[in-house]
C-alpha positions as a Python dict, from the first residue, in 0.01 Angstrom:
ca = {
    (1, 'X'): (0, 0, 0),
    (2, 'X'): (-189, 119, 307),
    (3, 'X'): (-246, -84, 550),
    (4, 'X'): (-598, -246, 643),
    (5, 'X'): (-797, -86, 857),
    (6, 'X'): (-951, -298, 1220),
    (7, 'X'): (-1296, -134, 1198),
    (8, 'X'): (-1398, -249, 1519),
    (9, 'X'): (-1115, 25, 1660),
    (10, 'X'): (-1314, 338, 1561),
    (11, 'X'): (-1046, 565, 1609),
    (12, 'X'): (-767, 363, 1396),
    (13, 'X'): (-575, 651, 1219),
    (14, 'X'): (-513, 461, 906),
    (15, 'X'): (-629, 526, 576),
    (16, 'X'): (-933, 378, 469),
    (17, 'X'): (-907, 301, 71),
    (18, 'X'): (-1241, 243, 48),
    (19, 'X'): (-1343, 604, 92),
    (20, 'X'): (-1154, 700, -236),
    (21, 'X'): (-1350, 448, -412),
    (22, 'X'): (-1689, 626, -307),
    (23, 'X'): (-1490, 933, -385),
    (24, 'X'): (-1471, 750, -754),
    (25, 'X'): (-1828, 692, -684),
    (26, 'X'): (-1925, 1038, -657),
    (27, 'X'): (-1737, 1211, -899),
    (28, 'X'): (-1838, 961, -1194),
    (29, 'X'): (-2208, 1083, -1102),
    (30, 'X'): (-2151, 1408, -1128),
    (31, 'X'): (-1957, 1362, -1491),
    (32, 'X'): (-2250, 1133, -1590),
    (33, 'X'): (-2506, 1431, -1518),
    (34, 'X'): (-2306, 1720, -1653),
    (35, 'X'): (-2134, 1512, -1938),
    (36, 'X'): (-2449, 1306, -2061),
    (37, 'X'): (-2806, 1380, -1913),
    (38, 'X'): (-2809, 1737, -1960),
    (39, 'X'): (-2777, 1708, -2336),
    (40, 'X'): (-2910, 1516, -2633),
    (41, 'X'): (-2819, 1187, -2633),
    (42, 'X'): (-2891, 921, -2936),
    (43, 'X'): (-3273, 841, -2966),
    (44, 'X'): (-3210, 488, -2878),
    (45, 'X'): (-3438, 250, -2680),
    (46, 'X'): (-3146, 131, -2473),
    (47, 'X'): (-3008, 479, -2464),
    (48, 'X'): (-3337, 561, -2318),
    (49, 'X'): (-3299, 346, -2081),
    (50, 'X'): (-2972, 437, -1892),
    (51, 'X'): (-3066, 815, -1919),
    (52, 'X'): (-3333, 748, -1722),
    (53, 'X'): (-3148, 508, -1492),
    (54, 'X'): (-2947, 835, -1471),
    (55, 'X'): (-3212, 1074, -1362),
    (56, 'X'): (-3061, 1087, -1014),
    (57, 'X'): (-2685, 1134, -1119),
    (58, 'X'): (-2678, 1544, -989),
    (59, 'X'): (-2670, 1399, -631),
    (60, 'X'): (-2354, 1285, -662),
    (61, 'X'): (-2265, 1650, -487),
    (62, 'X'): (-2470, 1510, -218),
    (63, 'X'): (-2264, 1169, -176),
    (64, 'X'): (-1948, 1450, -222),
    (65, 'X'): (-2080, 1657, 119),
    (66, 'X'): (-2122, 1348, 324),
    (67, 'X'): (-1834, 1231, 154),
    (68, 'X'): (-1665, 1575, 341),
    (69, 'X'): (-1842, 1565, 659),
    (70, 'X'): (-1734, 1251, 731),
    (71, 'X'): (-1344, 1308, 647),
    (72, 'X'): (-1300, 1697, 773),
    (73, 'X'): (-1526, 1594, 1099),
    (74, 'X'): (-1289, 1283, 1142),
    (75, 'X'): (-937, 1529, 1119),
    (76, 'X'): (-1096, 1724, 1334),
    (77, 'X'): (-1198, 1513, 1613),
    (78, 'X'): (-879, 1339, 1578),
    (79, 'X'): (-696, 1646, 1622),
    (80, 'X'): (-924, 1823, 1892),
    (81, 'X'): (-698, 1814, 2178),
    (82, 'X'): (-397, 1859, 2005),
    (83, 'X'): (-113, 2095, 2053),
    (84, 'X'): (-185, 2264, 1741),
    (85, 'X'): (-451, 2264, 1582),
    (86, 'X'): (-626, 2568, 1389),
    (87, 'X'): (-330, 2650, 1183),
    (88, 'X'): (-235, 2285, 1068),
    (89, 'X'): (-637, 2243, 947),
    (90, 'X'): (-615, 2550, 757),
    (91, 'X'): (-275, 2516, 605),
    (92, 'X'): (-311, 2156, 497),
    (93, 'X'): (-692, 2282, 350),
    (94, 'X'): (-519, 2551, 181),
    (95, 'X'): (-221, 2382, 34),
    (96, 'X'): (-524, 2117, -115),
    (97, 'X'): (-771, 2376, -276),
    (98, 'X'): (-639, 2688, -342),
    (99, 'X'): (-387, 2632, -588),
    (100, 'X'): (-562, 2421, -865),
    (101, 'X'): (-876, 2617, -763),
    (102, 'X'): (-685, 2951, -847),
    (103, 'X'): (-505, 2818, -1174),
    (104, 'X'): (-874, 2679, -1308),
    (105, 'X'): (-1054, 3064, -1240),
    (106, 'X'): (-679, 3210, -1424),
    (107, 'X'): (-775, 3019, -1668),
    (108, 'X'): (-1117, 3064, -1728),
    (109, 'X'): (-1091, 3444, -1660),
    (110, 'X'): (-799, 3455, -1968),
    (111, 'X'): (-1002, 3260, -2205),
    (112, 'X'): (-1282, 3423, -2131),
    (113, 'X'): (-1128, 3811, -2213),
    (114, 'X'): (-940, 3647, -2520),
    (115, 'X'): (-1230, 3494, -2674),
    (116, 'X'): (-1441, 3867, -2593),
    (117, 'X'): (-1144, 3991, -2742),
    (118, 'X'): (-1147, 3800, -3058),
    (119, 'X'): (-1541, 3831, -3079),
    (120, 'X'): (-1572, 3458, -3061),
    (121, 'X'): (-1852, 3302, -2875),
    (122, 'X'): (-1908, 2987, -2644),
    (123, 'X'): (-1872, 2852, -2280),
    (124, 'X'): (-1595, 3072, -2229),
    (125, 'X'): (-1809, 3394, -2336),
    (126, 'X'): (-2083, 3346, -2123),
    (127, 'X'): (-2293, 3597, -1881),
    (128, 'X'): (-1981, 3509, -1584),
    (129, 'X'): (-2024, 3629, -1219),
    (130, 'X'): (-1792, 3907, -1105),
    (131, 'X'): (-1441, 3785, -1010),
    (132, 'X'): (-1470, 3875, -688),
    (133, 'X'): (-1724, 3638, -563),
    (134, 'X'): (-1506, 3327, -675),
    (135, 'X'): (-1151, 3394, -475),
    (136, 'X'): (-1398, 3483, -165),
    (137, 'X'): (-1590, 3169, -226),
    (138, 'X'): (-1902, 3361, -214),
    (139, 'X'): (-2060, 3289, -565),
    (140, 'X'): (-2322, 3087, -436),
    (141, 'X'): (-2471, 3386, -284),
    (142, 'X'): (-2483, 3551, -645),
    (143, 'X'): (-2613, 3193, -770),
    (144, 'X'): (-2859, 3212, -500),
    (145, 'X'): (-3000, 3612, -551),
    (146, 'X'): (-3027, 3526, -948),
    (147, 'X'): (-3127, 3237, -956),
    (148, 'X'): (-2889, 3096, -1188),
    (149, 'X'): (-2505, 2960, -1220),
    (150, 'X'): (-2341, 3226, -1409),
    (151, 'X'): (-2094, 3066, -1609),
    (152, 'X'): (-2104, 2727, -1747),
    (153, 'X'): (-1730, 2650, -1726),
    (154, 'X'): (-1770, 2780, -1320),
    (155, 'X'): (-2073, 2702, -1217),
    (156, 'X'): (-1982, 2359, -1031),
    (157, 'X'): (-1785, 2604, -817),
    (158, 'X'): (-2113, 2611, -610),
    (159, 'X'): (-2032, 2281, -397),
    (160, 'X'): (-1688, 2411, -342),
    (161, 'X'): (-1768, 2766, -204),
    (162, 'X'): (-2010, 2519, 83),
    (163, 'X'): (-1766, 2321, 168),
    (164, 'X'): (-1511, 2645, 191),
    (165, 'X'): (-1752, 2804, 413),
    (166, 'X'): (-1867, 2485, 606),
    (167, 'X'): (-1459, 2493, 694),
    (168, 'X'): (-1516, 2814, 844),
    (169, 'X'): (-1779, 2674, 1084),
    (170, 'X'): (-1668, 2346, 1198),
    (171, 'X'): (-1365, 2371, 1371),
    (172, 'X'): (-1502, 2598, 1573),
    (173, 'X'): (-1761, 2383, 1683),
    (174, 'X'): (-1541, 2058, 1766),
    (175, 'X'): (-1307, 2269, 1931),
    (176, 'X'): (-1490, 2481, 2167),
    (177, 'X'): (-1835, 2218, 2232),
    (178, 'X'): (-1867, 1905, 2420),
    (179, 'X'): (-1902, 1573, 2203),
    (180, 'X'): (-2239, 1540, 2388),
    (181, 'X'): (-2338, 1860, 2275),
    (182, 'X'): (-2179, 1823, 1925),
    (183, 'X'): (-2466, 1543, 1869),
    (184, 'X'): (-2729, 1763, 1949),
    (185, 'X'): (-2547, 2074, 1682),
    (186, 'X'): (-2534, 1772, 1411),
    (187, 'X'): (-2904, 1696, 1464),
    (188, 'X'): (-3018, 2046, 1440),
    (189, 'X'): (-2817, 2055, 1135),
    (190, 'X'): (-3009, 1732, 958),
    (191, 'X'): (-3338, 1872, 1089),
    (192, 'X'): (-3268, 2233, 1015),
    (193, 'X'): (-3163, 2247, 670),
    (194, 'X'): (-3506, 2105, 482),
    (195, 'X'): (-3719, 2307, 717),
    (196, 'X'): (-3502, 2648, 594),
    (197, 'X'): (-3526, 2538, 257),
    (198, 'X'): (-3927, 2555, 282),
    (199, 'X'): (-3923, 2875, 440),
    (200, 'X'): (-3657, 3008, 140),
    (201, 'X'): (-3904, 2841, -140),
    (202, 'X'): (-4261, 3001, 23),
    (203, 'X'): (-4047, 3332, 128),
    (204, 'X'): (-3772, 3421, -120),
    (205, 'X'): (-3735, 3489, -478),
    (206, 'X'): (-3537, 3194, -609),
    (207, 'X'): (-3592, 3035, -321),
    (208, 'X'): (-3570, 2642, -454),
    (209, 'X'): (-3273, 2773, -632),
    (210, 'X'): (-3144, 2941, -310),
    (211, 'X'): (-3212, 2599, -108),
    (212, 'X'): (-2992, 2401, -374),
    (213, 'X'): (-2679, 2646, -360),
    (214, 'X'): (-2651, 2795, -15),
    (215, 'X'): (-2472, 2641, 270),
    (216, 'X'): (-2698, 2597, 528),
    (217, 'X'): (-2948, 2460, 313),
    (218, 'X'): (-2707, 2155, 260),
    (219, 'X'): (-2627, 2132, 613),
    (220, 'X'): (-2837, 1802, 643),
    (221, 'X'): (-2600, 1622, 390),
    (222, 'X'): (-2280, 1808, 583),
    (223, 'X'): (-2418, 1673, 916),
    (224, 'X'): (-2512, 1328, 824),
    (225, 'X'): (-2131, 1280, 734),
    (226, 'X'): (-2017, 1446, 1076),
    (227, 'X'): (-2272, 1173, 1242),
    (228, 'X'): (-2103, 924, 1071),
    (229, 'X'): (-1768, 1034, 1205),
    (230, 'X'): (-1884, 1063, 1583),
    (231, 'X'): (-2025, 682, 1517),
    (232, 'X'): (-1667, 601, 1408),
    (233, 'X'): (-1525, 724, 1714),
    (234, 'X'): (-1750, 643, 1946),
    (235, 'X'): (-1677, 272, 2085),
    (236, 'X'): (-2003, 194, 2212),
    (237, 'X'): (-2208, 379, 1914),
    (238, 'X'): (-1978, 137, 1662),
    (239, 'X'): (-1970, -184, 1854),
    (240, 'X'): (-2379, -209, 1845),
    (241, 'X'): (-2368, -77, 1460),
    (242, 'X'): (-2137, -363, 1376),
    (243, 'X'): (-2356, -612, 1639),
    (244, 'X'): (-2705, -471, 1453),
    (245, 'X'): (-2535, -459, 1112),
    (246, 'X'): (-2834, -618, 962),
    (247, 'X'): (-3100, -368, 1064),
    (248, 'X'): (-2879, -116, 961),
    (249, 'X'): (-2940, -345, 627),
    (250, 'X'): (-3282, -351, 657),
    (251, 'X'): (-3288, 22, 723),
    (252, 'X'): (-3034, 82, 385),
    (253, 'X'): (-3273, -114, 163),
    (254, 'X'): (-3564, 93, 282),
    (255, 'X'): (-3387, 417, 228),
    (256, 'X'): (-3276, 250, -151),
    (257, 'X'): (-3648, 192, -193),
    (258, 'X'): (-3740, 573, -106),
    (259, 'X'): (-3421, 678, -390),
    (260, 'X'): (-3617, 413, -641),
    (261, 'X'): (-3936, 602, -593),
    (262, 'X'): (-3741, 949, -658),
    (263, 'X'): (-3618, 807, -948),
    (264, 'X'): (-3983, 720, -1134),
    (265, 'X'): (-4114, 1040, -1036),
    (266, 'X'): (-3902, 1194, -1241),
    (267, 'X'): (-3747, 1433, -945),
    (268, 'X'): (-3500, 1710, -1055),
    (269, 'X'): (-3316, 1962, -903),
    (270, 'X'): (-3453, 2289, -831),
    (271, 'X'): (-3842, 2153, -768),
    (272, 'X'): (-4052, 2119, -424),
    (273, 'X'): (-4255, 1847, -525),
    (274, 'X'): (-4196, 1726, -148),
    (275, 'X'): (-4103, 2080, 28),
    (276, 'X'): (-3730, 1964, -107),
    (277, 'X'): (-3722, 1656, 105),
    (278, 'X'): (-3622, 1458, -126),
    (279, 'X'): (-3296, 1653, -82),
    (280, 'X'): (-3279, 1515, 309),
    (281, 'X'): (-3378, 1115, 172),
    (282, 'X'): (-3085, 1164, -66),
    (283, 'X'): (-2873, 1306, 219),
    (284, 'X'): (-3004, 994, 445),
    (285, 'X'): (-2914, 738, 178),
    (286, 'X'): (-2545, 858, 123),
    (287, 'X'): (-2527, 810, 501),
    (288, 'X'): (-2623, 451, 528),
    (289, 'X'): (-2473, 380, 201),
    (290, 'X'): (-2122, 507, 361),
    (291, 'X'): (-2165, 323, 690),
    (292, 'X'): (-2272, -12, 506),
    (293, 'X'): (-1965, 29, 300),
    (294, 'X'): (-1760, 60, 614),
    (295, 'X'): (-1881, -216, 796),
    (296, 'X'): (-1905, -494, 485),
    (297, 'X'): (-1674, -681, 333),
    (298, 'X'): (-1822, -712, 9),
    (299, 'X'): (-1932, -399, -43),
    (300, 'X'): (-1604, -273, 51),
    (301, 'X'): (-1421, -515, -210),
    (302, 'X'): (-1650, -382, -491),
    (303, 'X'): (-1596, -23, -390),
    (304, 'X'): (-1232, -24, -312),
    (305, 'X'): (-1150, -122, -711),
    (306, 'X'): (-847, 54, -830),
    (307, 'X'): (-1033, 219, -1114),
    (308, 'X'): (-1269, 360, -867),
    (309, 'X'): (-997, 458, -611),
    (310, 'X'): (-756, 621, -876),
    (311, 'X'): (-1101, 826, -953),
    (312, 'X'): (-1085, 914, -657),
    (313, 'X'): (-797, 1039, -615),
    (314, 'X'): (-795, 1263, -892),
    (315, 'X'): (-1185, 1381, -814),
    (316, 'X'): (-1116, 1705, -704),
    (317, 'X'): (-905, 1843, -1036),
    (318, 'X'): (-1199, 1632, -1220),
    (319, 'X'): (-1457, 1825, -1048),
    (320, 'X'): (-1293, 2183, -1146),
    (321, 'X'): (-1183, 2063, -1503),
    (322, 'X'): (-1458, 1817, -1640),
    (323, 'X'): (-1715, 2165, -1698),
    (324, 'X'): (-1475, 2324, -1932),
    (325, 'X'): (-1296, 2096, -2105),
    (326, 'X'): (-1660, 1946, -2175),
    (327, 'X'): (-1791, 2338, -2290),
    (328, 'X'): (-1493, 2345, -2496),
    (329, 'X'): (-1452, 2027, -2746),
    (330, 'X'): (-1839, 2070, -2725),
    (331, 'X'): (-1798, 2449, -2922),
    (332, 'X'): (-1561, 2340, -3132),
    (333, 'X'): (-1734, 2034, -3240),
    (334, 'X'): (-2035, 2306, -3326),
    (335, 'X'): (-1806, 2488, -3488),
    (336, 'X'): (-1671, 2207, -3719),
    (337, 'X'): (-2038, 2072, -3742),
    (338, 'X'): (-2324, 2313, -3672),
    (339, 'X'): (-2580, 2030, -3679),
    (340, 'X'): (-2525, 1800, -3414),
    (341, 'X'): (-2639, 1401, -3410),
    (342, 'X'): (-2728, 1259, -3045),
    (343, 'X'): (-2436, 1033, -3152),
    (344, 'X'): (-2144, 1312, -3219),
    (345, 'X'): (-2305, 1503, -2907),
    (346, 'X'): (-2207, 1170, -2714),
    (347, 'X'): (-1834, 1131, -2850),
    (348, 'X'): (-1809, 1511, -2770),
    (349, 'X'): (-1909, 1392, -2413),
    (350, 'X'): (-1697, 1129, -2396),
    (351, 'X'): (-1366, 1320, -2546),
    (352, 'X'): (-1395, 1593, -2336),
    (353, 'X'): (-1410, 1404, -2015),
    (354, 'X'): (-1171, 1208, -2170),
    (355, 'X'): (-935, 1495, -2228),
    (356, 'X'): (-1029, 1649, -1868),
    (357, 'X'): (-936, 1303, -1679),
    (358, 'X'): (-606, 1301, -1873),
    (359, 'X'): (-528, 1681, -1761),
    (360, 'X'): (-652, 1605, -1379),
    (361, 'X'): (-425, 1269, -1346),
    (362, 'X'): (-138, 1449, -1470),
    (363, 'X'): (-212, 1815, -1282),
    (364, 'X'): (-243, 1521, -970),
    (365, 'X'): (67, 1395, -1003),
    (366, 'X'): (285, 1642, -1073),
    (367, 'X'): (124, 1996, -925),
    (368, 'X'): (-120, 1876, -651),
    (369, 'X'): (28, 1592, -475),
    (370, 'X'): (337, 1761, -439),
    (371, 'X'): (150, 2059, -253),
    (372, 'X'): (-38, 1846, -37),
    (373, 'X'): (294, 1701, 96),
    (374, 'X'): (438, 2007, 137),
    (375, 'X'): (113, 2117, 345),
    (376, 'X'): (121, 1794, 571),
    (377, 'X'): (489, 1927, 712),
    (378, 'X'): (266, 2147, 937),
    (379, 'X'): (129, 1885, 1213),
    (380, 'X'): (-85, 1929, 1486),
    (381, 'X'): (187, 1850, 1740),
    (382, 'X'): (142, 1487, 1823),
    (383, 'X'): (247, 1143, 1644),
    (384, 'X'): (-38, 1043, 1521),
    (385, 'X'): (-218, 1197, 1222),
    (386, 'X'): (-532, 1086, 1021),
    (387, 'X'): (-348, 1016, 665),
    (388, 'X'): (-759, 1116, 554),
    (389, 'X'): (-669, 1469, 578),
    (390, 'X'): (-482, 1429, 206),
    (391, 'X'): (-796, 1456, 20),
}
């Protein structure tokens, strides 16, 4: 069981359950927006009414990039002055992603010359982006010149090719610049990003599209986690959060208000109702929602349920498996039964998530976790390591 964390000692090197639960957080939005919103659901007056409850369910990439600002800026500050340091990041990142990543675009790739093969037709016969762009993490960059995600089964692949290239950036940064200066990077990066998402919507083809997919354009989100982690580990900046806790409140349920108002206007992604602000209020609310989580009991009781935490856990092999194992029992229920209900669409929903949860738990447990220990043998060179790194 890991032990409790003293959050009035910002730089406590113990694992923080908690953040698995908004981990669990996180990834249930995005499997309620990809698994349920985005099809035909059961005309239903109380079905109705948690679709639209639901409207707001694609930001859970948004919670997901604070989410990772917060952990890979924490690692790294931890491990700034240490012995070793760029090849222990990368290794340990490496040992994490690459494998399941590579064994989920094997897959797809197989399935998706098989099924050509065979003449069949279905989420695994789509219009795909080249291979190359996905082992270089660059697909967002064909997403963003077209316009459009390429293949269904792949196309959550987006978020991870940011967060690849956001690795790129960052350790860099903490390494080389001053923690006074590193404040004033972070708050270029949360002013930055919506102001070169306007000048990509009134300048470039695709451009809302292009703000949505490319890196920089999420930098806001990115950054606000990174702020978070500088708060955490800076004594004074943490003692007067916790001793102004309840403006930060205040604040929170302000910010909550703002998301509320998102919500009735009906705000989707890929739109400029607001010159994509509403991207940066979304990146704002994670923020608070992640430091009011920290610093309250309650909240951190709700959010630290097992369910959630074990969700958590398995997030990242949900996240690459919950698109095609969805696209899949989805054709062959089409197949089986050409005209769908709103009903059998939802158990189709349901199963394949179902099915994809099962196959992430056990690809977890016996293929993932096993790598990630293997990649924690290469240390920075001190004692003490943030246990966060095993993501």
């Amino acid at each position: 069981m890991p032990t409790q964390i003293d959050f009035a000692r910002p730089s406590s090197p113990a694992r923080i359950p908690v953040l698995d639960g908004i981990r669990g957080v996180a990834i249930c939005l995005v499997l309620s927006w990809h698994g349920f919103l985005q099809y035909n659901l059961p005309n239903h007056a109380h079905v109705a009414r948690i679709t639209a409850l639901g409207r707001l369910s694609w930001s859970g990439v948004d919670l997901f990039f604070v989410l990772s600002g917060f952990l890979i800026g924490g690692i790294l500050l931890d491990a700034v002055k240490a012995q070793r340091y760029f090849a222990p990041f990368y290794i340990r990142r490496a040992h994490r992603i690459l494998p399941l990543y590579g064994v989920v675009l094997l897959l797809a790739f197989s399935m998706s010359y098989i099924c050509r093969h065979l003449g069949a037709s279905g989420t695994w016969t789509e219009a795909r982006i080249p291979l190359v762009y996905y082992p270089t993490f660059l697909q967002n960059f064909w997403m963003a010149k077209h316009g459009e995600f390429g293949s269904s089964s792949l196309g959550a692949t987006w978020s991870l090719a940011v967060e690849e290239q956001f690795y790129l950036t960052l350790p860099l940064i903490i390494r080389y610049v001053s923690r006074s200066r590193l404040w004033w990077i972070v708050g270029g990066m949360i002013a930055g990003a919506p102001l070169l998402r306007i000048l990509l919507d009134h300048s470039v083809t695709n451009g809302v599209f292009a703000g949505y997919v490319l890196m920089p354009c999420r930098a806001d989100a990115l950054g606000w986690g990174i702020a978070a982690a500088l708060v955490k580990r800076t004594p004074v900046a943490w003692e007067l959060i916790l001793r102004l806790r309840a403006y930060l409140y205040v604040v929170f349920c302000s910010a909550t208000v703002g998301v509320g108002a998102l919500l009735l206007s009906r705000f989707e992604p890929f739109t400029d109702k607001a010159f994509s602000l509403e991207y940066s209020l979304l990146a704002a609310f994670y923020f608070l929602f992640l430091i009011s989580v920290l610093i309250n009991r309650k909240l951190k009781t709700v959010f630290s349920l097992r369910a959630l935490r074990y969700l958590g856990t398995i997030a990242y092999g949900l996240y690459l498996l919950h698109l095609p194992f969805i696209g899949a029992v989805r054709d062959l229920a089409a197949w089986m039964h050409p005209r769908q209900s709103g009903w059998l669409s939802l158990f189709v929903s349901i199963s394949g998530i179902g099915l994809a949860t099962a196959v992430a738990a056990i690809s977890w447990e016996y293929f993932e976790k096993p790598l990630v220990k293997h990649g924690h043998r290469y240390g920075y060179g001190r004692k003490a390591e943030l246990a966060n790194c095993c993501r």
